[in-house]
C-alpha positions as a printed Julia matrix, in Angstrom:
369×3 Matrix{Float64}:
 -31.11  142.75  32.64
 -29.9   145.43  35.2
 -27.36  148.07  36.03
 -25.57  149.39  38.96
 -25.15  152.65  39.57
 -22.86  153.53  41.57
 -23.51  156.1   44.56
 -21.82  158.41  46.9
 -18.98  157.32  48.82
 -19.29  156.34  52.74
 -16.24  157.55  54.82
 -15.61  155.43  58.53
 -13.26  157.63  60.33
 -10.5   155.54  61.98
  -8.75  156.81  65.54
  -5.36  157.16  66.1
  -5.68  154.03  68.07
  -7.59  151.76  65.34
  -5.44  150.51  62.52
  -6.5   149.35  59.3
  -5.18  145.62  59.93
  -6.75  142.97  61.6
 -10.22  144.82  60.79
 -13.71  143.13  60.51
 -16.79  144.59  59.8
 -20.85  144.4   59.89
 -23.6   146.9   59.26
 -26.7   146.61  61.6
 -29.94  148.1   60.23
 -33.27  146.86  62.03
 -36.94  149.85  62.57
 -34.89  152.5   60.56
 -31.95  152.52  62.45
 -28.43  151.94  61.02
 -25.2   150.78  62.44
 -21.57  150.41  61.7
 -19.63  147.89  63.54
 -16.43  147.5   63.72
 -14.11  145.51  65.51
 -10.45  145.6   65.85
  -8.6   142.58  67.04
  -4.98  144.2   67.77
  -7.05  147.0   69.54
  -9.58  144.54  71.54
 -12.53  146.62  70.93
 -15.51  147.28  69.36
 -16.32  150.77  67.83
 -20.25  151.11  67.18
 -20.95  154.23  64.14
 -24.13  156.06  63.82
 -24.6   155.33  59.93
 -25.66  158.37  58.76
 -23.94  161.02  60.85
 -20.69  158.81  61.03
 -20.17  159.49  64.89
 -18.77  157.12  67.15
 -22.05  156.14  69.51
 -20.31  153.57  71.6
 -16.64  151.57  72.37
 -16.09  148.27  73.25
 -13.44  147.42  75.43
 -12.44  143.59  75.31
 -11.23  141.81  77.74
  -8.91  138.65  77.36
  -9.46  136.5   80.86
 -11.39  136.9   83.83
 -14.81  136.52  84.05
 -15.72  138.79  81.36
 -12.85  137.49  79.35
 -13.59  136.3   75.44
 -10.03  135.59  74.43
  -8.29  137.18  71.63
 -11.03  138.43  69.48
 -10.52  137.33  65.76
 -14.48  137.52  64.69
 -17.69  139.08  65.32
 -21.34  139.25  64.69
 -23.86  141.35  65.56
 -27.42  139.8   66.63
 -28.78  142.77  68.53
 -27.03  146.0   69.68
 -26.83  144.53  72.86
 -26.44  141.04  71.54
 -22.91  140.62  70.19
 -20.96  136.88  69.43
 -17.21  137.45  69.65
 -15.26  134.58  68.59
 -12.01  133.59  69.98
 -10.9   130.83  67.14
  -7.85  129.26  68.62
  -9.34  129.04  71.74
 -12.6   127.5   70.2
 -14.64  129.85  71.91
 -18.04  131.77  71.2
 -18.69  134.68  73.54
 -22.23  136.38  74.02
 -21.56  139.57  75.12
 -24.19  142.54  75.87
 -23.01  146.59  74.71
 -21.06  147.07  77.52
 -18.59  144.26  77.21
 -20.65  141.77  79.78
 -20.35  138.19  79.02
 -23.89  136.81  79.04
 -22.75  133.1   77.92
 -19.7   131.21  76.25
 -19.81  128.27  74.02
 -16.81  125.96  73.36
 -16.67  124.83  69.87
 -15.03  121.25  70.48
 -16.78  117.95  70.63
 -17.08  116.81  74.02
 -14.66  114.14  73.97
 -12.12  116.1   72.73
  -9.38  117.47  75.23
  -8.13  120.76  74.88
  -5.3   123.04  77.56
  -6.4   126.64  76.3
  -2.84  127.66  77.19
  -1.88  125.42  74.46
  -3.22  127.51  71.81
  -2.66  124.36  69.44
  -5.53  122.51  67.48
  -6.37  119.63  69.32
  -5.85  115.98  66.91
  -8.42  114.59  65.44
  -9.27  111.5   63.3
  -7.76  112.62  60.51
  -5.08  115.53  61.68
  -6.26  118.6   63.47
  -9.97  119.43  64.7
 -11.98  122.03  62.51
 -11.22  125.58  63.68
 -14.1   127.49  63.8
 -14.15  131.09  61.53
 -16.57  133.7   60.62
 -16.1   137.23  59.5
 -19.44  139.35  57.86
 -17.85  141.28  55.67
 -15.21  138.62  54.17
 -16.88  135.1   54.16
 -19.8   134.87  56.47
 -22.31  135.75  59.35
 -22.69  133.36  62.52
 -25.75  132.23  62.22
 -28.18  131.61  65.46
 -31.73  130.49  64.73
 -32.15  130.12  68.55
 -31.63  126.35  68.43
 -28.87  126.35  67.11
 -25.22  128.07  66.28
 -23.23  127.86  63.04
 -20.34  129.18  62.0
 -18.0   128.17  58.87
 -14.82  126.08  59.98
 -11.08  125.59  58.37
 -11.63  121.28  58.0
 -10.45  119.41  60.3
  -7.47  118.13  57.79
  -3.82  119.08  56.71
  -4.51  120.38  53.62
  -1.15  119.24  52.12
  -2.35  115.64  52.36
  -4.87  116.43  49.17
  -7.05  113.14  48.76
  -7.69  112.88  52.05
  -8.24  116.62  52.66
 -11.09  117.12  49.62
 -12.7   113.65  50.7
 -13.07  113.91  54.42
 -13.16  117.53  55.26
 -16.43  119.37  56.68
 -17.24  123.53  55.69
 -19.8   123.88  58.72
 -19.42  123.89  62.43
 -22.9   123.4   64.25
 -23.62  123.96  68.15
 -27.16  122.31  69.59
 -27.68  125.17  72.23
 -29.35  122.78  74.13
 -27.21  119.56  73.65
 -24.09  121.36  74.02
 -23.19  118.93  71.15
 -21.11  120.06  67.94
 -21.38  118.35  64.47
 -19.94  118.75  61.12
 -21.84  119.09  57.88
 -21.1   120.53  53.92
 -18.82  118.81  52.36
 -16.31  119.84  49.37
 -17.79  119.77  45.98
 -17.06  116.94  43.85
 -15.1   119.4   41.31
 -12.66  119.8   44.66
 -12.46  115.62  44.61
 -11.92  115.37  41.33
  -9.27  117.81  40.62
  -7.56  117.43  43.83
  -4.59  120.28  43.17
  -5.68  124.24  43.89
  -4.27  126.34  45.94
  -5.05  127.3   49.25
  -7.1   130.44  48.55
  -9.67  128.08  46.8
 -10.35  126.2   49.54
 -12.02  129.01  51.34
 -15.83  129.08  51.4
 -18.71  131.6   51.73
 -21.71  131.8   53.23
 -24.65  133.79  53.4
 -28.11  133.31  55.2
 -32.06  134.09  54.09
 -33.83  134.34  57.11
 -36.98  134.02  55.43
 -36.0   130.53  54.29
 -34.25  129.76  57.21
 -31.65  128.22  55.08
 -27.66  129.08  54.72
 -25.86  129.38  51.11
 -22.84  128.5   50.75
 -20.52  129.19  47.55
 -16.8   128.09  47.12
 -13.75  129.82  45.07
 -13.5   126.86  42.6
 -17.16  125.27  41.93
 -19.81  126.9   39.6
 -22.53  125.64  41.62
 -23.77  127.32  45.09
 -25.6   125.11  47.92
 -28.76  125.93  49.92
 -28.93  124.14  52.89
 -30.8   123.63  56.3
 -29.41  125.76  59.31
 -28.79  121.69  61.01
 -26.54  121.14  57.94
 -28.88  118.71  56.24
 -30.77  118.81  52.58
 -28.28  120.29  51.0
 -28.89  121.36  47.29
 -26.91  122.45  44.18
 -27.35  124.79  42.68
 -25.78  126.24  38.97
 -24.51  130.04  39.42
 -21.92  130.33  37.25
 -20.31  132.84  35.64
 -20.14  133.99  32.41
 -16.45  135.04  31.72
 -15.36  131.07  32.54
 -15.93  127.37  32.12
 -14.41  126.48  35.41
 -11.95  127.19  37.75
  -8.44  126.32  36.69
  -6.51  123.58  38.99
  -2.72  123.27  39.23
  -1.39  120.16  37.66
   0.52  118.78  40.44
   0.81  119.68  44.38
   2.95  123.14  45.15
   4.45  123.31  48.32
   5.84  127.27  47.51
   2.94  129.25  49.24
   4.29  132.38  46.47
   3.61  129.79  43.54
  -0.26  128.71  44.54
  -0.56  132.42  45.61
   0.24  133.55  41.78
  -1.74  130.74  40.27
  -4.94  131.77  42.56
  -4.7   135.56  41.31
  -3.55  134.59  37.42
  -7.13  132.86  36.87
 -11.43  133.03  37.56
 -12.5   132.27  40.9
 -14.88  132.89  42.91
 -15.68  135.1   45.79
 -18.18  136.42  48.01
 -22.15  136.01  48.34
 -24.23  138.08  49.94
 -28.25  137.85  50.42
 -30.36  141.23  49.74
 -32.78  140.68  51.84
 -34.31  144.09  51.19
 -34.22  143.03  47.25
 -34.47  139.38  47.64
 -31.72  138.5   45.43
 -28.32  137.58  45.78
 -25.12  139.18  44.9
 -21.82  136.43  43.82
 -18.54  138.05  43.54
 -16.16  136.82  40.55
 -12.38  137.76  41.0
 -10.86  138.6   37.48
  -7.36  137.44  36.27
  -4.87  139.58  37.44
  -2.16  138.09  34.99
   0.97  138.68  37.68
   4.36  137.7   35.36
   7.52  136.71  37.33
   8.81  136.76  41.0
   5.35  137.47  42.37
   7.39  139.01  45.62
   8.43  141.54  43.46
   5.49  142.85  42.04
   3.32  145.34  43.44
  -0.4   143.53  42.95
  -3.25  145.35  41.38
  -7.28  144.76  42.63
  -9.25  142.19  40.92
 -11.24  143.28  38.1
 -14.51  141.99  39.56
 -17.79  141.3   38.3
 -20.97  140.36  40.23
 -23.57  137.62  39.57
 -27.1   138.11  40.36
 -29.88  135.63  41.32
 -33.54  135.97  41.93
 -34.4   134.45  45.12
 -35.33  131.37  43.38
 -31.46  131.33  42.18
 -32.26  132.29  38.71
 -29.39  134.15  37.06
 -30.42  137.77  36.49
 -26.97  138.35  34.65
 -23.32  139.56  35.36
 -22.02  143.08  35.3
 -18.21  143.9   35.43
 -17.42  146.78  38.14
 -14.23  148.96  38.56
 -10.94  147.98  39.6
 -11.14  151.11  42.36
 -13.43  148.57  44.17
 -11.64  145.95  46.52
 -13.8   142.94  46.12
 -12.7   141.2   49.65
 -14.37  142.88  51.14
 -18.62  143.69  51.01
 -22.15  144.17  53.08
 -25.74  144.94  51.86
 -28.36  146.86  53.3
 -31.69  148.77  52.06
 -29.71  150.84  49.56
 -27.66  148.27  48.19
 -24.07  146.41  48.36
 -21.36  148.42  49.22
 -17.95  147.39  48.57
 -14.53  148.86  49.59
 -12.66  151.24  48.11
  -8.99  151.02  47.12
  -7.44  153.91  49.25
  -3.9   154.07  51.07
  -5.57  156.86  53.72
  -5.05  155.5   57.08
  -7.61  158.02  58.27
 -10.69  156.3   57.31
 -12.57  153.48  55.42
 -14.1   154.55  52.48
 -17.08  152.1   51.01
 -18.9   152.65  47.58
 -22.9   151.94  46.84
 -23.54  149.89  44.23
 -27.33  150.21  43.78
 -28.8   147.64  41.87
 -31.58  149.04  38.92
 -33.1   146.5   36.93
 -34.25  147.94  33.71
 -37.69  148.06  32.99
 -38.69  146.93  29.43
 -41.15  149.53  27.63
 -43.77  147.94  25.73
């Protein structure tokens, strides 16, 4: 078994001109060196944070159009300091950029047959309603991943979700880019539990992803399905894998379609599901977030929600279950990075001044003979 002991708490300042909406976040650490990134999409910039002295080393500045123009930055991900994917996702478009804002290269993130008017800012049609729209995010559901071959990001399926059966049956998690090809393919479908039960709600048909570099292989794990699923950076061999949780059988479904967003909201946050993973790299082990009932009662418009009570699933890097430790409620479970001390998550605060992120250092305990 193991423990996690919590350490001391990481202030980012914020400027008067950064707000804590619309905020996405990754921590760079590479030859003892360690980075805080953040980017700010109603901003349009990029603030780079020496990790250990907390000072502001570098801004940003993005730039909509022209030739160093990315679009309206909604994602990031850092590959090198001066190696940075911004991702524009109603414009389908993945910009390189260097540390001073440069664009080195762009990548558009339809098929090739498919026509698109940027000035639309609509999702092109598709086969079966709308074409995937690509996503990322570090901190919230997963790194772009580039293995110099190729590109791959997470996608919203290329489906109206309303339309259920056909949603859970067709529907693709994984957007991949051929670098060389210029060609973009789908992979990862839903889990059969999603087929099956046909009826959750929206916030369970989000997925996760995290990536081992030392496997070269991607893990993917989704709100409503105990299992998790290594597979190849090209979307093939894909493997389940059991991870479940303790506290739960499975993931409660609603009984019929809701079309009030309020009522799947409260259903979502009234049961177990799942959230993040995250690969340790330094560790070689895997942190899975479980969100906790929050057992909301009445007009959920009215109430002022609570954080998850959270607990965290470990795996060897063989995916053997190490155990399951409940944390905090101080702890906002949306939201988490790793890096040589441990997983950090972020802390419930109503500053506007900064973000504040606790350590949770993993300590497994060491049986005496």
């Amino acid at each position: 078994m193991f423990t996690f002991e919590e350490g001391k708490i990481e202030n980012i300042p914020l400027d008067n001109e950064t707000s804590k909406s619309n905020l996405e976040y990754q921590f760079y650490e590479k030859n003892n060196n360690k980075f805080f990134y953040l980017l700010s999409s109603s901003s349009k910039k990029i603030i780079v944070y020496d990790w250990i002295t907390k000072a502001i080393l570098n801004k940003i500045n993005l730039i909509e159009e022209g030739p160093d123009g990315v679009g309206h930055p909604n994602d990031f991900f850092v590959k090198s300091p001066d190696s940075i994917y911004i991702l524009s996702r109603y414009l389908y478009r993945l910009s390189l950029i260097n540390s001073k804002g440069t664009v080195i290269d762009k990548y558009r993130l339809l098929p090739s047959e498919t026509p698109f008017d940027e000035k639309q800012l609509s999702r092109p049609p598709s086969k079966y309603g709308y074409t995937a729209l690509p996503t990322a995010g570090n901190a919230k559901s997963g790194d772009i991943i580039d293995d110099g071959k190729l590109i791959t990001l997470l996608c919203d399926p290329n489906l109206n979700h309303m339309n259920y059966e056909e949603y859970y049956k067709h529907a693709k998690n994984i957007l991949i880019y051929d670098k060389k090809t210029k060609n973009i393919t789908y992979s990862l479908p839903f889990p059969d539990i999603y087929k099956n039960n046909l009826f959750y709600p929206t916030q369970y048909d989000w997925r996760y992803r995290t990536y081992n570099p030392r496997k070269n292989k991607a893990i993917v794990s989704f709100p409503a399905d105990n299992n998790i699923y290594e597979m190849d950076i090209n979307g093939s061999n894909i493997k389940a894998i059991m991870a479940n949780s303790m506290y739960f059988d499975e993931v409660k479904p609603m009984s019929a379609p809701v079309n009030n967003p309020e009522d799947r909201f409260k259903h979502a946050v009234n049961n177990f599901y799942y959230g993040g993973i995250y690969y340790d790299k330094f560790k070689e082990i895997y942190y899975r977030l479980v969100n906790h009932p929050m057992n909301v009662e009445g007009d959920i418009r009215n109430t002022k929600l609570k954080s998850f009570e959270t607990s965290i699933i470990v795996l060897s890097k063989n995916y053997k279950i190490l155990g399951e430790i409940k944390i905090p409620k101080k702890y906002f479970s949306g939201v988490a990075f790793v890096n040589s001390e441990g997983i950090y998550l972020k802390k419930m605060t109503t500053s506007d001044d900064s973000l504040p992120f606790v350590l949770l250092k993993y300590k497994p305990r060491i049986n005496k003979q």
